[in-house]
MIDODO-979444 format. One line per field, with one value per residue (C-alpha): x negated, y, z negated; residue in one letter. Coordinates in steps of 0.001 Angstrom, whole numbers, plus 500000, padded with zeros to 6 digits. Example, Ala and Ser with C-alpha at 12.3 -4.5 7.8 and 13.67 -1.06 7.14 Angstrom:
2
east = c(487700; 486330)
north = c(495500; 498940)
up = c(492200; 492860)
type = c(a; s)
% end
This chain:
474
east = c(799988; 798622; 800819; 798698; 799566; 798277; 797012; 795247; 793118; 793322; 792093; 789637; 786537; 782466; 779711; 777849; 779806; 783204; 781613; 778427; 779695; 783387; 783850; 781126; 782343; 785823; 784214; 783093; 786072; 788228; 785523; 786180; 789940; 789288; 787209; 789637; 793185; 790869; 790326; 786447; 785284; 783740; 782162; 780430; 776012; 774670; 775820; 773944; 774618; 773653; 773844; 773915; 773571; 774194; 774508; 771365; 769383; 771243; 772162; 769447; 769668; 773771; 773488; 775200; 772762; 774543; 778285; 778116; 776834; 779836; 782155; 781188; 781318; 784906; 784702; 787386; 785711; 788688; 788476; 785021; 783470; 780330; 777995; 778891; 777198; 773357; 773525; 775741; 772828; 770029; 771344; 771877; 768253; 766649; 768522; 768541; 771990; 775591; 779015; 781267; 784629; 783439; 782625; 781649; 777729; 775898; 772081; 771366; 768140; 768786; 765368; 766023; 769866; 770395; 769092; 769263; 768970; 768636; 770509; 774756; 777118; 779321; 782611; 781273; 778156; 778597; 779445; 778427; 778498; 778879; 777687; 779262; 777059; 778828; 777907; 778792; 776185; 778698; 778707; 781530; 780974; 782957; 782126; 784009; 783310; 783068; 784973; 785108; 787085; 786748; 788756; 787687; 788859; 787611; 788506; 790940; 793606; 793820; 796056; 797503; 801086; 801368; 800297; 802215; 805659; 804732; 804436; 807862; 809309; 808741; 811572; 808895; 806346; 803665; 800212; 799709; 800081; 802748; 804959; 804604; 805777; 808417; 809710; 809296; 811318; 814840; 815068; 813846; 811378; 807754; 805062; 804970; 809007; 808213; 805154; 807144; 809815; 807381; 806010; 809604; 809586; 806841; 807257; 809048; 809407; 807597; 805380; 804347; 804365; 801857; 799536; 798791; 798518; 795972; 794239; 794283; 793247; 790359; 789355; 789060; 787346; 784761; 784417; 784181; 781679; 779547; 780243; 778675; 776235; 772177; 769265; 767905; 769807; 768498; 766713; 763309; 764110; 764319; 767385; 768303; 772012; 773133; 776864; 775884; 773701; 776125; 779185; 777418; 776574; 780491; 782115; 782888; 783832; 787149; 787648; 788813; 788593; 788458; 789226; 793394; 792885; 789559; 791463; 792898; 789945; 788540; 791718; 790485; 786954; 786337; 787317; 785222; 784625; 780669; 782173; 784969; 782737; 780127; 782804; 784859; 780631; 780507; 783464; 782237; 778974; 780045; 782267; 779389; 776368; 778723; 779306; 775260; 774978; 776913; 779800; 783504; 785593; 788414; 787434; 789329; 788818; 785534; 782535; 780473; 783173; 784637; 784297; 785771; 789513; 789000; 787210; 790216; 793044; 791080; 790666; 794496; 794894; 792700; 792299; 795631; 798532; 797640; 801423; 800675; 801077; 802006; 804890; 801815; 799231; 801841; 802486; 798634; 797868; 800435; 799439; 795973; 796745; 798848; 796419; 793352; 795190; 796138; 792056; 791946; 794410; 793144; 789562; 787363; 786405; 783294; 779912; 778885; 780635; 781126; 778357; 779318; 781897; 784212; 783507; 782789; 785109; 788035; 788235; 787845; 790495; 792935; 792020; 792896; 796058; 797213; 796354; 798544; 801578; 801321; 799889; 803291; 802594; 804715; 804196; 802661; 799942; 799106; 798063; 796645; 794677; 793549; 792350; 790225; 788664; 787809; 786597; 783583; 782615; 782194; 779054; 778056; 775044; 774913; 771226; 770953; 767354; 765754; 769024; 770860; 774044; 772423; 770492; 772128; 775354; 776251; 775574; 777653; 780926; 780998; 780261; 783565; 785216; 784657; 785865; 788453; 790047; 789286; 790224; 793785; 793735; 793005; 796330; 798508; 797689; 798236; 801095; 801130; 802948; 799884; 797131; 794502; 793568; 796274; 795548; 795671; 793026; 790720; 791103; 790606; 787189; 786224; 786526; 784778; 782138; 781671; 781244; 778836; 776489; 773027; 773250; 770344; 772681; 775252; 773929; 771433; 768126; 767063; 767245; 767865; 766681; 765935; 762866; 762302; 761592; 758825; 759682; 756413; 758470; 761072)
north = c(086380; 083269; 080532; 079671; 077071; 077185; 073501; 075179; 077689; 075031; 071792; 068631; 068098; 067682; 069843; 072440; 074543; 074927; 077064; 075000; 071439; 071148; 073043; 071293; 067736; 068521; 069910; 066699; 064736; 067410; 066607; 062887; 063011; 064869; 062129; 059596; 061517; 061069; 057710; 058720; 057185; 053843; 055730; 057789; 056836; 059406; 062757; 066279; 068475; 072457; 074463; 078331; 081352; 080917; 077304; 076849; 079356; 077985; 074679; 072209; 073380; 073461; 069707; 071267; 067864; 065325; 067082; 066553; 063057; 061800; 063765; 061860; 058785; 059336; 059537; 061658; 064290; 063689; 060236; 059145; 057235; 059787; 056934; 055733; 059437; 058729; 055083; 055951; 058937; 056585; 053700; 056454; 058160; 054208; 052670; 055679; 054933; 056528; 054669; 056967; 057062; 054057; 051401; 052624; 052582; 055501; 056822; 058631; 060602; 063140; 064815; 065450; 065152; 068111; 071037; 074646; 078138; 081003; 082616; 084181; 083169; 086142; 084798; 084178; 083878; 079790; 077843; 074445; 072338; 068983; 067184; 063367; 062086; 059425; 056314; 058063; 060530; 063500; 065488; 066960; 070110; 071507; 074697; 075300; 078223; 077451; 080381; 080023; 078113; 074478; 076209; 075297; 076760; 077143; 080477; 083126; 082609; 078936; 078747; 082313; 081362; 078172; 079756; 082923; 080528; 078757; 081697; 083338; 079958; 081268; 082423; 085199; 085834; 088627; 089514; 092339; 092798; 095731; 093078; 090374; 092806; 093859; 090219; 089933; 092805; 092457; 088473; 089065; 086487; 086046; 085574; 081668; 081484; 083521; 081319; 077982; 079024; 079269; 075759; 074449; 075368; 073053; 069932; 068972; 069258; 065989; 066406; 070678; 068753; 065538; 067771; 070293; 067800; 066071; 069512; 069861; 066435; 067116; 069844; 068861; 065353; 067999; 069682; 066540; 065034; 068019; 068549; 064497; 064868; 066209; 066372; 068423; 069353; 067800; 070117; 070818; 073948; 071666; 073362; 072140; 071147; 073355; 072643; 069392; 070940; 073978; 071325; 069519; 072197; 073504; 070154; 069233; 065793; 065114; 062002; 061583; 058403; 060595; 063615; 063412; 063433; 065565; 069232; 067997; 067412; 070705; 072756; 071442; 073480; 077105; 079904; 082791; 085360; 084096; 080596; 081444; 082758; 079763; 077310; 079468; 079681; 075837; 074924; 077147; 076508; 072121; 072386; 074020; 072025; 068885; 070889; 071160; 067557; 066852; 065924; 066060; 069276; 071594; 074510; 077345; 079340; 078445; 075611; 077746; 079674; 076807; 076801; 080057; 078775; 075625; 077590; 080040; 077780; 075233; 078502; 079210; 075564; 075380; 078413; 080516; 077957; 074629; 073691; 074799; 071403; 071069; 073857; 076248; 074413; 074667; 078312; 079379; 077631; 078684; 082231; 081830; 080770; 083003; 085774; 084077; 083421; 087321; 088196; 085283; 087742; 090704; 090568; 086924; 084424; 083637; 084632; 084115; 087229; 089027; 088357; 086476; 089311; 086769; 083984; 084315; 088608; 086599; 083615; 085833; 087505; 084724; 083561; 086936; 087269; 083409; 084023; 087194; 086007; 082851; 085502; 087231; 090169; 091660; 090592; 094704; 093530; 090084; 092365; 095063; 091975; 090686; 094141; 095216; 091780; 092269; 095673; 094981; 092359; 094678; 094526; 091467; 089758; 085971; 085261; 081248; 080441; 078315; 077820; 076061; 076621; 076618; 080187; 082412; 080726; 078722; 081292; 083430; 081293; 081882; 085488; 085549; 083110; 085958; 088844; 087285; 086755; 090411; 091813; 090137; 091507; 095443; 094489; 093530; 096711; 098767; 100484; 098703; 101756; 103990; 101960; 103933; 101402; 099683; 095619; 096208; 099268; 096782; 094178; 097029; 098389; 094722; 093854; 097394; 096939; 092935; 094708; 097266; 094744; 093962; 090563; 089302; 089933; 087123; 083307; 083688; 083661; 086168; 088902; 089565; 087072; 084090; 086134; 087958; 084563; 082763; 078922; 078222; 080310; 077909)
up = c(134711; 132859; 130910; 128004; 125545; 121934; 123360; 125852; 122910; 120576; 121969; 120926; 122144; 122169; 121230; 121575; 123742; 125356; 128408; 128734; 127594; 127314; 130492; 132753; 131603; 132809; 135930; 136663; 135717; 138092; 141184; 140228; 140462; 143993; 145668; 144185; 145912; 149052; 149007; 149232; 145860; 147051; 150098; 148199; 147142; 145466; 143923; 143318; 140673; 140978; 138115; 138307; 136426; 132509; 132995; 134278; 131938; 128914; 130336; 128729; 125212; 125457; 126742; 130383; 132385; 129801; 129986; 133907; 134073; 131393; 133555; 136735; 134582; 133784; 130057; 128622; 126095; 123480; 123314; 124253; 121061; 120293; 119819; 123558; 125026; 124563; 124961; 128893; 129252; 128748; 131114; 133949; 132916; 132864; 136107; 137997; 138868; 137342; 137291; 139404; 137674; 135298; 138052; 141209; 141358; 143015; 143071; 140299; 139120; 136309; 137182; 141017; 141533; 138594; 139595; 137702; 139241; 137895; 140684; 139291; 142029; 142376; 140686; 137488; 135504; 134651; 137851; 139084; 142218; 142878; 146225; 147246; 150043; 151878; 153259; 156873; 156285; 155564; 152671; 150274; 148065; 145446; 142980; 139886; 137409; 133609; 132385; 128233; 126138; 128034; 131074; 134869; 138134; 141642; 142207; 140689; 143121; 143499; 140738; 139930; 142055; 139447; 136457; 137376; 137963; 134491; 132629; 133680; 132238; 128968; 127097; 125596; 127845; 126735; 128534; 125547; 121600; 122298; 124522; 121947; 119335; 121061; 121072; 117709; 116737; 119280; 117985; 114456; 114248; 113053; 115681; 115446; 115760; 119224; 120216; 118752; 121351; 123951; 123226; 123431; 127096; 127949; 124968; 122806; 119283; 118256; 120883; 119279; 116196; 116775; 118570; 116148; 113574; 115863; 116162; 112528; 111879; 113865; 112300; 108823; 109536; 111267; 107871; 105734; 108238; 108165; 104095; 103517; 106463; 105835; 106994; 110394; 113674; 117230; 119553; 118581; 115889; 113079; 111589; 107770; 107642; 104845; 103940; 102586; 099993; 099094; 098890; 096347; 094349; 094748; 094267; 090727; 089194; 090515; 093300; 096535; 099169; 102259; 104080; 103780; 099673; 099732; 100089; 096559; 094837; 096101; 094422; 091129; 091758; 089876; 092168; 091122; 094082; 094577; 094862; 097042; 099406; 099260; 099988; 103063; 103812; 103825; 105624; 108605; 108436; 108348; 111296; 113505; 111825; 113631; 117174; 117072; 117019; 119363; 117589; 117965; 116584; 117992; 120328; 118763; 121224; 121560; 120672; 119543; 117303; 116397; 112401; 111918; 112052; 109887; 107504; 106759; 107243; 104515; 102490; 102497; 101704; 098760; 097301; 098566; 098197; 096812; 097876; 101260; 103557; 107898; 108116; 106868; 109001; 111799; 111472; 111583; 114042; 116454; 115579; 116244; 119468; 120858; 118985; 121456; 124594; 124155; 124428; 127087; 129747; 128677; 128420; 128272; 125598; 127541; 125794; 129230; 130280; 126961; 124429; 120969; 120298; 122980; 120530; 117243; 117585; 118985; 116916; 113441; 115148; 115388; 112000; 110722; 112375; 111053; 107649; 107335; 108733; 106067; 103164; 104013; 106549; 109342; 112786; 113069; 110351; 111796; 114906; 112814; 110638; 114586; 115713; 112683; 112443; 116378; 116161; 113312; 116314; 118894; 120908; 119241; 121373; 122467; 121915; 120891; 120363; 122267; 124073; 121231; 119970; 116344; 115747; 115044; 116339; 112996; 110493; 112525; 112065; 108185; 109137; 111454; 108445; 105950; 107812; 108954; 105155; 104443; 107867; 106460; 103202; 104339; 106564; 104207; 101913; 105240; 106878; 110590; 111671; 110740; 112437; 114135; 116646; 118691; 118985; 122628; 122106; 120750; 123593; 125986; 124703; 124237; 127715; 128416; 125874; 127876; 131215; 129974; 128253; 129757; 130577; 128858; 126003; 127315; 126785; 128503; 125961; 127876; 125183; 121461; 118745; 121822; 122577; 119436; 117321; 118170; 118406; 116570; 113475; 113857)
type = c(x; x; x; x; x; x; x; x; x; x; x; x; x; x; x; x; x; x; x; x; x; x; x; x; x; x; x; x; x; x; x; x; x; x; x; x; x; x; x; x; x; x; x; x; x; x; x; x; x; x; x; x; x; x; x; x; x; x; x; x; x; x; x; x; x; x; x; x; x; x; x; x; x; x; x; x; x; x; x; x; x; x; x; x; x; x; x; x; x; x; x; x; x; x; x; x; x; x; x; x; x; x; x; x; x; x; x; x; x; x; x; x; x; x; x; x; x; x; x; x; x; x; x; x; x; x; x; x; x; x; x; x; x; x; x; x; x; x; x; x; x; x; x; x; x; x; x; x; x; x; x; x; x; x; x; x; x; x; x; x; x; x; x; x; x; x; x; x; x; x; x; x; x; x; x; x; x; x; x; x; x; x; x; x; x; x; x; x; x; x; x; x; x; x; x; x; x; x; x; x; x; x; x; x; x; x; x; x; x; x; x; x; x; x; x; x; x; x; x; x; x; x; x; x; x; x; x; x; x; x; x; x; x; x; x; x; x; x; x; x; x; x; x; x; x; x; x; x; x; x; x; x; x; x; x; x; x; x; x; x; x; x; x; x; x; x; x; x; x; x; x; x; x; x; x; x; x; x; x; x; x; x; x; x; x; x; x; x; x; x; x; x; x; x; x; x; x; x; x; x; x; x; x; x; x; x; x; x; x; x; x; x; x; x; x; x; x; x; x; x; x; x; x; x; x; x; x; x; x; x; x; x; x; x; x; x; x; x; x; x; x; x; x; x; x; x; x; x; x; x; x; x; x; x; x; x; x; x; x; x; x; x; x; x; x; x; x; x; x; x; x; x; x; x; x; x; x; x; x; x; x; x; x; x; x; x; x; x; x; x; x; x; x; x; x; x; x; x; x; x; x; x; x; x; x; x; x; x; x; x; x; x; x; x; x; x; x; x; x; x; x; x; x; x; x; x; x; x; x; x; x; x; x; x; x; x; x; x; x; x; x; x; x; x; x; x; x; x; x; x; x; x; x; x; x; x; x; x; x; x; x; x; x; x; x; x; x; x; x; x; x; x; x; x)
% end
């Protein structure tokens, strides 16, 4: 059974996508950190790269070629300045040559030493290799396996004994809704009091604290950059950036200096239904406009989901309690997580393997579950909240045009956004007690509903609205 931190669902990073960005970059740093424990780093003068499967049918429009070479360059995805990426990609692409770890030169060729095939290695549909030729004429080889959310491994048993002895640390360890419940109701607590407890086993207070106020940090410079940025997209689709346009029209008169004031200023807007709608709308839509250029944001769970949780925790912020400050942010957050990490063990947050009902289904479902608890539901309605937003996502397709995480992947988010806030309300009018369809249920057919799908359905732009639109309509 897994250990999963909220800081594992929940953590900063680069666009476009966890599975296809996020995940290959750490692949690369994770190969890097191998050659260095052997001692093999300054033997090593030249490197391969093999994509497979998803990666490799997906891989050029999801920026998979650029993720790998920053990862062998050392450059941690948190931290990295974004301006640094192209200019490091176009010094590798012009010298032919890439920094190993930051300083050790090796032969480099983008064009030859990155290959894609179409081939799926058995494990799972996105893995990678990476080759180190060394200056003795051997070779070292190492796969890893993209698997959603920005996670890596080798293979499924490498780290189950680990994972399995972290988890049973947990003073509340739960692999299903029902168990989680359970906890809930023999201590009396909410579901972040049982999920705070569980981050206590692994940090400390200031250190839960600093972290998801990094996280949320994060999240709303994402929406203010994507709220003050237009113009088109990169790729070739030329896709308007629309949340600049619809936050001016929303935004009234009132100032603000920058994004730690902004929320303010936005509480002093009209909050008629239509405009509630346009700005939870906006806030999705900014966060996602960003992760398609490449930007910085949170994946929660995902990249390409990424603007649904923003969008309804900056909803409850400044339309539901305009008193609402960190203990709130806190408390959603912490929900959300444990709400993902539960879809994580039980079925996948890989579009890869599940279609965008693992993305965009499981991150409306952890927005839905946050924003009861703080709207004042029962831990049995922040489930029920999580299981009907999850089951109007069922059999949703991953079909990103032309590869991009752009159409229909950003219009999607405000989609997930939206249900998510009603998904909360048809909870807290509910009886839990009288739900139809268990939280677990839903995780269940999810999973089922993953396996069944043809896989031209699963990022591959193989199927759906990649082959349906015409690039020349674009």
């Amino acid at each position: 059974m897994e250990c999963i931190s909220v800081f594992d669902m929940l953590k900063v990073g680069i666009g476009p996508s966890s599975s296809h960005t996020l995940g290959p970059w750490k692949a690369g740093l994770r190969f890097l950190g191998e050659l260095r424990k052997t001692e093999k780093l300054e033997r090593v003068t030249r490197v391969r790269v093999l994509l497979y499967g998803s990666l490799s049918l997906t891989g050029k429009g999801h920026a998979t070629d650029l993720a790998v070479q920053m990862g062998l360059c050392g450059a941690d995805p948190e931290t990295v300045p974004i301006e640094s990426v192209s200019s490091t990609i176009s010094e590798i692409r012009e010298k032919e040559e890439l920094r190993l770890g930051g300083s050790h030169p090796v032969r480099f060729d983008p064009k030859t030493d990155i290959s894609f095939h179409r081939k799926f290695l058995p494990f799972h549909a996105n893995g990678l290799t990476f080759e180190a030729h060394f200056s003795d004429g051997k070779k070292r080889s190492e796969t890893y396996y993209s698997i959603g959310g920005g996670f890596v491994v080798k293979k499924e048993q490498e780290n189950a004994k680990r994972k399995k002895q972290a988890f049973n640390q947990f003073p509340y360890p739960s692999s299903t809704g029902a168990e989680l419940l359970s906890h809930c109701k023999n201590a009396g607590a909410s579901i972040s009091d049982i999920v705070l407890e569980n981050e206590r086993s692994l940090r400390t207070d200031s250190e839960i604290d600093a972290g998801l106020q990094r996280i949320w940090e994060v999240m709303l410079a994402s929406i203010y950059e994507g709220c003050h940025t237009p113009g088109e997209l990169p790729g070739g689709l030329r896709v308007k950036r629309r949340a600049a346009e619809i936050y001016q029209n929303l935004q009234g008169d009132s100032p603000y200096t920058g994004p730690s004031d902004w929320p303010a200023s936005i509480r002093n807007t009209r909050v008629q239904f239509r405009q509630i709608l346009k700005w939870v709308s906006c806030f999705a839509l900014s966060v996602n406009e960003v992760n398609a250029s490449l930007g910085r944001i949170v994946t929660a769970p995902t990249n390409g989901s990424a603007g649904v949780i923003p969008a309804v925790l900056m909803y409850y912020l400044v339309i539901e309690n305009h008193q609402a400050g960190f203990p709130e942010i806190k408390r959603f957050l912490l929900v959300a997580g444990e709400i993902g990490s539960l879809f994580k063990k039980g079925a996948t947050i890989s579009a890869a393997m599940g279609g965008c009902q693992a993305e965009i289904g499981v991150s409306s479902a952890m927005a839905a579950g946050a924003l009861t608890e703080l709207l004042g539901g029962t831990p049995a309605q922040v489930l029920m909240a999580a299981e009907i937003a999850m089951e109007h996502h069922l059999g949703l397709t991953c079909d990103p045009i032309a590869g991009l995480v752009q159409i229909p992947c950003i219009e999607r988010n405000s989609m997930g956004a939206i249900k998510a806030i009603n998904a909360a309300e048809l909870a807290l009018g509910s009886d839990a007690a009288n739900a139809k369809v268990p939280f677990d249920k839903v995780v269940q057919t999810m999973w089922e509903t993953a396996r069944d799908m043809n896989s031209k359905y699963k990022e591959t732009s193989e199927g759906g609205l990649a082959v349906g639109v015409n690039l020349s309509d674009c």
